[in-house]
C-alpha positions in Angstrom: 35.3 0.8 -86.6 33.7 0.3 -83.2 30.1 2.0 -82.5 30.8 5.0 -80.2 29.8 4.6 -76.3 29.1 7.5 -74.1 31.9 8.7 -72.4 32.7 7.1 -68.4 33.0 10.6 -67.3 29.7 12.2 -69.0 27.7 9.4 -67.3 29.0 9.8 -63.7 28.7 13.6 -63.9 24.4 12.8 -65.2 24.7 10.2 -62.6 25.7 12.8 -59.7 23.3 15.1 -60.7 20.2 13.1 -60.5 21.8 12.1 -56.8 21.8 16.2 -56.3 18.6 16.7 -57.6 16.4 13.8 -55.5 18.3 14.6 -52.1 17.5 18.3 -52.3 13.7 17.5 -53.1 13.9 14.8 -50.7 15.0 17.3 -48.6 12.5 19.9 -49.4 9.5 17.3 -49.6 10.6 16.7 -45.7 11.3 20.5 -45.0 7.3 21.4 -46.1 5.7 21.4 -42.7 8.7 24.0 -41.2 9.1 25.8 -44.0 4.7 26.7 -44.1 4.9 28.0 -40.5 2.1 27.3 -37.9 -1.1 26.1 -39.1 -4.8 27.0 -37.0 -8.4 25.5 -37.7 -11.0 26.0 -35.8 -13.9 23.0 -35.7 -16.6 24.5 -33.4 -18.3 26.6 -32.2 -19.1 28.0 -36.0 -18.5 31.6 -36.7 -21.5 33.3 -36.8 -23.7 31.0 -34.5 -25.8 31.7 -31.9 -26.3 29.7 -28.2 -27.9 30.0 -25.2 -25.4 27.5 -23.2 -23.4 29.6 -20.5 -20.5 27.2 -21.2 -19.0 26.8 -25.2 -16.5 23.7 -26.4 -14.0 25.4 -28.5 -12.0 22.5 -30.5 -9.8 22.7 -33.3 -6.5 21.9 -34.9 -2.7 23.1 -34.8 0.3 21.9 -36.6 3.5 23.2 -36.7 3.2 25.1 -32.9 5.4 25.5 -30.1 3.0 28.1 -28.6 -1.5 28.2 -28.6 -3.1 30.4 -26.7 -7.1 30.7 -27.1 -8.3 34.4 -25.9 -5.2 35.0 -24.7 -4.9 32.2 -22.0 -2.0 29.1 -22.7 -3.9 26.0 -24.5 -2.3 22.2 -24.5 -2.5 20.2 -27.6 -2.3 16.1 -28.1 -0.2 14.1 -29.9 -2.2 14.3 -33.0 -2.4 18.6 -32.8 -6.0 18.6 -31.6 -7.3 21.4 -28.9 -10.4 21.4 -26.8 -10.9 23.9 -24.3 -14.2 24.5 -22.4 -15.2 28.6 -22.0 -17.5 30.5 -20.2 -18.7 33.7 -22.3 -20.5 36.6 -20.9 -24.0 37.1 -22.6 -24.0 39.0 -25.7 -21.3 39.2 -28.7 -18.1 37.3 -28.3 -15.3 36.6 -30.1 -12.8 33.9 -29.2 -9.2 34.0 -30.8 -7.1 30.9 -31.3 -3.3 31.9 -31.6 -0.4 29.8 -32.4 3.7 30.3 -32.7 6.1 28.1 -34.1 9.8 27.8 -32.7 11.1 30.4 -35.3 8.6 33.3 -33.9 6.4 32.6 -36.5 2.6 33.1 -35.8 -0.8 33.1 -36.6 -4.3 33.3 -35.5 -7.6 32.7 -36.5 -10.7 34.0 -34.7 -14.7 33.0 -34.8 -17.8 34.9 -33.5 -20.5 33.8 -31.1 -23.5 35.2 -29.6 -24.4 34.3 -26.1 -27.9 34.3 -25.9 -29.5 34.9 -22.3 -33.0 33.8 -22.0 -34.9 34.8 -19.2 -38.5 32.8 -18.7 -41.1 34.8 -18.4 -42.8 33.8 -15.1 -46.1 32.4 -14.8 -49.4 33.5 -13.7 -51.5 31.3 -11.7 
């Protein structure tokens, strides 16, 4: 008697599944960046911080975007998804927003606080 070998037909149906299986993770793997929807980091200024500048750098990062907007007003990204926009702020509390949409009307925002500080010098006596 001969030893038993797996059947022809066994194999190619294991063989075809793997083939299944790594193109739809392929798939997925590539999928990843759509399928998480627009992404928004904001680098400066820091929530929470204080300045006494009348003009504030707000820079950051977007992926995913068709769409930013940063209080409301269009903003342009480079190749490599970074944003820098240059604002003036009145005096006092403000809050700037950072907004993004993706092709499929997906969206996000995220927002960081900042007070303006307005020094006045006191004047001086002679």
């Amino acid at each position: 008697m001969s030893p038993a070998r797996p059947a022809p037909k066994l194999f190619g149906f294991f063989l075809l599944c793997l083939i299944f299986v790594s193109v739809l993770c392929y798939g997925l793997f590539e999928a990843r960046k759509l399928l998480s929807g627009p992404q928004v980091s904001i680098e400066t200024p820091q929530d929470g911080s204080a300045t006494s500048t009348s003009a504030v750098l707000v820079t950051g990062t977007a992926e995913n975007i068709s769409f930013l907007t940063i209080n409301d007003k269009p903003a342009y990204t480079d190749a490599a998804g970074h944003f820098s926009v240059t604002l003036s702020p009145p005096a006092g509390y403000t809050v700037f927003t950072v907004a993004a949409t993706d092709r499929f009307g997906r969206s996000t925002r995220k927002s960081v606080a900042l007070t303006v500080l307005n020094y006045c010098p006191a004047p001086k006596h002679a």
